[in-house]
matplotlib code that plots the C-alpha trace (Angstrom):
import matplotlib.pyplot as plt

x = [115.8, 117.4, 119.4, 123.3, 123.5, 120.6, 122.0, 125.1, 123.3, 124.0, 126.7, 130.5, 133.2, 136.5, 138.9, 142.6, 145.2, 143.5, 146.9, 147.3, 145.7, 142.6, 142.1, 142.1, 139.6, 136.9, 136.8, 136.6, 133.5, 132.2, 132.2, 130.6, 127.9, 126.6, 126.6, 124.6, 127.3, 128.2, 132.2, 134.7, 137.2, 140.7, 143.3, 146.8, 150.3, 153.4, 155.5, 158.6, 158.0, 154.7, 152.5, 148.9, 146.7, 149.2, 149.2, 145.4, 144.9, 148.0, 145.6, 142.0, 143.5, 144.7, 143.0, 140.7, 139.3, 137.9, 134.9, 134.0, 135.0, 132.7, 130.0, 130.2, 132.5, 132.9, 133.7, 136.9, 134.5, 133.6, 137.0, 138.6, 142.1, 143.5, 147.1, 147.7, 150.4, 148.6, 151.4, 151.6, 150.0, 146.1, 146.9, 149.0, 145.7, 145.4, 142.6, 140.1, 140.2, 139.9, 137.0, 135.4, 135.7, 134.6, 131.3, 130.4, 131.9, 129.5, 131.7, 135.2, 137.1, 140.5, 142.2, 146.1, 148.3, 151.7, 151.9, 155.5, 155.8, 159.9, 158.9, 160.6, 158.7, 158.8, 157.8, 154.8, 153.5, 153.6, 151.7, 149.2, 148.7, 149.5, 147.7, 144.8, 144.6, 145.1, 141.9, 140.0, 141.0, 139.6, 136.5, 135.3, 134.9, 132.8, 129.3, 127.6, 130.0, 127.6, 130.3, 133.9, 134.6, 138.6, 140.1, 142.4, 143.6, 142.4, 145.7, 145.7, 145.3, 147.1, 149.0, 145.5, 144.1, 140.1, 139.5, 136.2, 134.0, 136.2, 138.7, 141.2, 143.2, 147.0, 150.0, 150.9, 149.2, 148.9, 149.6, 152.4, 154.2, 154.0, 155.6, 158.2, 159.4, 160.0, 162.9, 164.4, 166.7, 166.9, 169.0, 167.0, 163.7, 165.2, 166.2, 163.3, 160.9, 161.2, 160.1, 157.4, 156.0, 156.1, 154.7, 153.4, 155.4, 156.2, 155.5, 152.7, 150.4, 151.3, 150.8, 147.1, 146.1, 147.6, 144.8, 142.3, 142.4, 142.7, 139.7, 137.5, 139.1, 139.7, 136.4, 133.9, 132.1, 131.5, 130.0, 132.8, 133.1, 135.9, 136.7, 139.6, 140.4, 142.6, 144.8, 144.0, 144.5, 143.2, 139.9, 137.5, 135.0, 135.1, 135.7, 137.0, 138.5, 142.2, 143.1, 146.3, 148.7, 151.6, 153.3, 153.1, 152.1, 150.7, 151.0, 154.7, 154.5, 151.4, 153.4, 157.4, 155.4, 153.3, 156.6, 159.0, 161.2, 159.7, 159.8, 159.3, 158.6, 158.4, 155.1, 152.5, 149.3, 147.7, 148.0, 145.5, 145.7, 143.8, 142.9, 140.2, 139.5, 139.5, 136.7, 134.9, 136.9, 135.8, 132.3, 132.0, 133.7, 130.8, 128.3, 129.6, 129.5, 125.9, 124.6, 126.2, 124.8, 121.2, 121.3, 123.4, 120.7, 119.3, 122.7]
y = [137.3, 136.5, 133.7, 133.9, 133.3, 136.3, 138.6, 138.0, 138.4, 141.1, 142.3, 144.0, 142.6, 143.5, 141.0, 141.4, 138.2, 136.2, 135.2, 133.6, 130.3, 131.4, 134.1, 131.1, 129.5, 132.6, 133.6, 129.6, 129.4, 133.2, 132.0, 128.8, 129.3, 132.3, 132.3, 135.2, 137.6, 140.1, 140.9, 140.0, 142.8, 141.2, 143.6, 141.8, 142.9, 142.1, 139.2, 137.6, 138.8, 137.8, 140.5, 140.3, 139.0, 136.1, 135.4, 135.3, 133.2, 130.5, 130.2, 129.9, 127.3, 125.0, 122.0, 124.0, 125.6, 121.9, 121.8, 125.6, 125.3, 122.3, 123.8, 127.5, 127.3, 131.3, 132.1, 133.6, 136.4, 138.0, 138.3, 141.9, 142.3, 145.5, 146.3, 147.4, 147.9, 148.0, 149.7, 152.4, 156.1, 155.6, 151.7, 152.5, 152.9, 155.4, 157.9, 156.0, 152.8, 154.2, 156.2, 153.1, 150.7, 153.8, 153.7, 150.2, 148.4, 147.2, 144.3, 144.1, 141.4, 142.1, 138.4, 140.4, 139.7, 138.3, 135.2, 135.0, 134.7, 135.7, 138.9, 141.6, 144.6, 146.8, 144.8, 143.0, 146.4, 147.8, 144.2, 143.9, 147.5, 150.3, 148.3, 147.5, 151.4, 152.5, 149.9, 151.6, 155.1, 153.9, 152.2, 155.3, 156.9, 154.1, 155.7, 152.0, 149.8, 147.7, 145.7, 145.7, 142.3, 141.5, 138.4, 138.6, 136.0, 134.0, 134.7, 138.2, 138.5, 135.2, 137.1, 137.1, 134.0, 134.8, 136.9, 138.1, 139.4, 143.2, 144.6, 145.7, 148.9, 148.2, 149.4, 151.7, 153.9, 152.4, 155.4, 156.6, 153.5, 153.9, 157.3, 156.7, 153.6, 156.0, 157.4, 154.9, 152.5, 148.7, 148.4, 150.2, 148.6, 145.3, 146.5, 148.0, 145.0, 143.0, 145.6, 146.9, 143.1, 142.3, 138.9, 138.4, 135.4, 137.6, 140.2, 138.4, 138.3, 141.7, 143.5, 141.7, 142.6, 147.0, 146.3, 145.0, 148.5, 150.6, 148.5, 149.8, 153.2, 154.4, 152.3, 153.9, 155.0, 151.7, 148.9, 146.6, 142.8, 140.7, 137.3, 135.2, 131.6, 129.9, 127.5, 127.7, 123.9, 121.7, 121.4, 119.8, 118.8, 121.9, 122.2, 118.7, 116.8, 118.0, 120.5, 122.6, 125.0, 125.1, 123.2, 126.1, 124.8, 121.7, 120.6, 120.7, 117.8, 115.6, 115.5, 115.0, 112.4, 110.6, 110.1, 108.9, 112.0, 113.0, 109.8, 111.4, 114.8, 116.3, 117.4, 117.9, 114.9, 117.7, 120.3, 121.0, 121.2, 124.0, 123.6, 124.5, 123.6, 126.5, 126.0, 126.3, 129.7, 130.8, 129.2, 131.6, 134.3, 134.1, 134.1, 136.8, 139.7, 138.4, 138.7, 142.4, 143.3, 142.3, 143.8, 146.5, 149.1, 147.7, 148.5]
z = [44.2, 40.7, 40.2, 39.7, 35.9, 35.8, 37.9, 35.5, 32.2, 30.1, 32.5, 31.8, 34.0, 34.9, 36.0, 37.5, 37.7, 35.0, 34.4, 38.3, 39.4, 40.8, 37.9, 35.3, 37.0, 37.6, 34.0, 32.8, 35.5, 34.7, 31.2, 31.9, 34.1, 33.5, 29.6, 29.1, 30.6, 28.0, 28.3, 30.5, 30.1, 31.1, 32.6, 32.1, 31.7, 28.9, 30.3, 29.2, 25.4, 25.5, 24.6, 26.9, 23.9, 23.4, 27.0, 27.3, 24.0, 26.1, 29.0, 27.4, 24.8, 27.6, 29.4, 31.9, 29.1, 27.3, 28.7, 27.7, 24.5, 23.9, 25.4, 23.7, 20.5, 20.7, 24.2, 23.3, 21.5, 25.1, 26.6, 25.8, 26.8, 27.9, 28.2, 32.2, 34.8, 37.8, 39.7, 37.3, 37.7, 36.3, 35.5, 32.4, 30.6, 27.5, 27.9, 25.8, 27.1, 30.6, 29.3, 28.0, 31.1, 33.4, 31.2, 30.7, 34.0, 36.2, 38.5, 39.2, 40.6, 41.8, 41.8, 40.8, 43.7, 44.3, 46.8, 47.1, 50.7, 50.6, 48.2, 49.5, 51.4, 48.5, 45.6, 47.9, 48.8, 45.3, 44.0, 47.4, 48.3, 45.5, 42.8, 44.9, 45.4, 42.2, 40.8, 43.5, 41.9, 38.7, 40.4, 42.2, 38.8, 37.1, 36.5, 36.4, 38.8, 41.4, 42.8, 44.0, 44.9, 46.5, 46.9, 50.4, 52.4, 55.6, 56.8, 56.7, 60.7, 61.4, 64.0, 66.1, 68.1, 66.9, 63.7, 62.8, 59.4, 59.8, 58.9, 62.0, 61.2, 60.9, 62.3, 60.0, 57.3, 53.9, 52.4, 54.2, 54.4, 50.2, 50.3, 52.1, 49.9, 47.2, 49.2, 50.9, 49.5, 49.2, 52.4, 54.3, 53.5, 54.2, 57.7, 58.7, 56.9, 60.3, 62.6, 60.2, 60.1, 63.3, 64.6, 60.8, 59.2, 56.2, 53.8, 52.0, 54.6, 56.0, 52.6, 52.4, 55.6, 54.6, 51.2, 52.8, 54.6, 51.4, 50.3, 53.1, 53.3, 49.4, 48.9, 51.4, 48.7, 46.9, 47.5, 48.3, 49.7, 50.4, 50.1, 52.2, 51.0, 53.2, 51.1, 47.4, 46.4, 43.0, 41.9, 43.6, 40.6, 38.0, 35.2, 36.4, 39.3, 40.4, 37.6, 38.9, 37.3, 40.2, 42.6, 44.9, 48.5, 49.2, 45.5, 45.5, 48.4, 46.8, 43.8, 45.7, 47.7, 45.0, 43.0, 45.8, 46.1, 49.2, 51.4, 55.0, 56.4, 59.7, 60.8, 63.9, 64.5, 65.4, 62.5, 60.3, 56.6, 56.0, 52.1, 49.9, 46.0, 44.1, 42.4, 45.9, 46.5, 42.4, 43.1, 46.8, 45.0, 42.0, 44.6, 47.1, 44.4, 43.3, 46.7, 47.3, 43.7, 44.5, 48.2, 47.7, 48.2, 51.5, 53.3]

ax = plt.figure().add_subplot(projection="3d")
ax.plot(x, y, z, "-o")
ax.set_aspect("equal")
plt.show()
């Protein structure tokens, strides 16, 4: 069996949320570890002014990105941005940059999601579901792709005492649960959210569980894999001890704590803390796609 840096080699990615934490921290390791990879193609959005080049060219010049750019001066050479909405009709892609990425992609990893847990129904199903299912339109047209690899949640099925390796069908259909947000309004969504959610804490969770279902539906014909990391938390050791962008989480209450703003806190002794480094969930991730690209014809 090949090794992970050779089953990489001379291989066209695709990558969604390099902008988010975890994104960062795939294409730095991507980069890094398997230096023989020949493009990562970046699909990232216009924000606040910025346009996507300017974003991209932010993130690889910061701190994460040291130890990269000692080790291969011209890293910067392999990443090609592409302008995308991902909720938008065919990704918001122009004809020939669709037509190039249908030709030359052989992996995608779809890291784009929101993790606002107080995002209402609307907006989290347009971020979780309709952009998962609109990659997976582009996907199924990619006359070279070998793997679909998406990044979900452990906490998909929290609203189940045992979860297993599957997917379990939801309550409602993905897709009609899109069309019919395009005719009701705010006020209604927000009433019926609670109902539609159930015993799921909120819409986060209940949106990754509805994509993980377009995954295995709109995806049958791919080979797919799926990936849930519990609590996404600092480096453990790459590309060095601790590195964080947020104070989402856990982080928010290391830092209130470590400073002496946060001096008590309510809590259970018998909780568990259910973290995980994220360069162990980039490092799995990595590793899951090479093991579905090498064994993807003995299925």
């Amino acid at each position: 069996m090949v090794s992970i840096p050779e089953y990489y080699e001379g291989k066209n990615v695709l990558l969604t949320g390099a902008t988010g934490f975890m994104g960062k921290v795939l294409l730095e390791k991507l980069l890094r570890s398997c230096p023989k990879v020949k493009a990562v193609y970046v699909l990232v959005r216009p924000k606040a002014g910025q346009t996507p080049e300017t974003r991209i060219e932010e993130i690889t010049s910061c701190k994460l990105f040291d130890r990269l750019r000692e080790e291969q001066p011209y890293f910067k050479e392999k990443i090609i941005v592409i302008t995308s909405e991902l909720t938008q009709p065919e990704l918001d892609l122009s004809n020939p940059v669709k037509e190039k990425l249908i030709e030359c992609i052989n992996i995608i990893f779809h890291c784009a999601a929101t993790v606002r847990f107080n995002e209402t129904l609307r907006d989290a199903v347009q971020l979780n579901v309709l952009s998962t299912k609109q990659l997976l339109s582009l996907a199924q047209q990619m006359t070279n792709l070998e793997v679909f690899m998406h990044v979900s949640t452990a906490y998909a099925y929290c609203n189940r005492k045992h979860i297993e390796e599957i997917v379990y069908p939801p309550p409602v259909d993905p897709k009609k649960l899109m069309d019919s947000l395009e005719w009701m309004d705010d006020s209604l969504v927000n009433d019926i959210t609670p109902k539609l959610i159930g015993d799921r804490p909120n819409t986060y969770t209940y949106t990754k569980a509805l994509a993980e279902y377009v995954v295995q539906q709109e995806g049958a014909r791919l080979n797919t894999a799926i990936i849930r990391p519990s609590i996404v938390g600092a480096s453990w050791k790459e590309p060095f001890p601790g590195w964080i962008d947020n104070f989402n989480g856990p982080s928010g209450l290391f830092i209130a704590a470590g400073k002496g703003i946060l001096r008590t806190m309510r809590a259970s002794n018998g909780a568990v803390a259910d973290l995980v480094p994220v360069d162990v969930v980039v490092n799995m991730t990595l590793a899951a796609a090479w093991y579905s690209g090498v064994n993807r014809y003995s299925k």
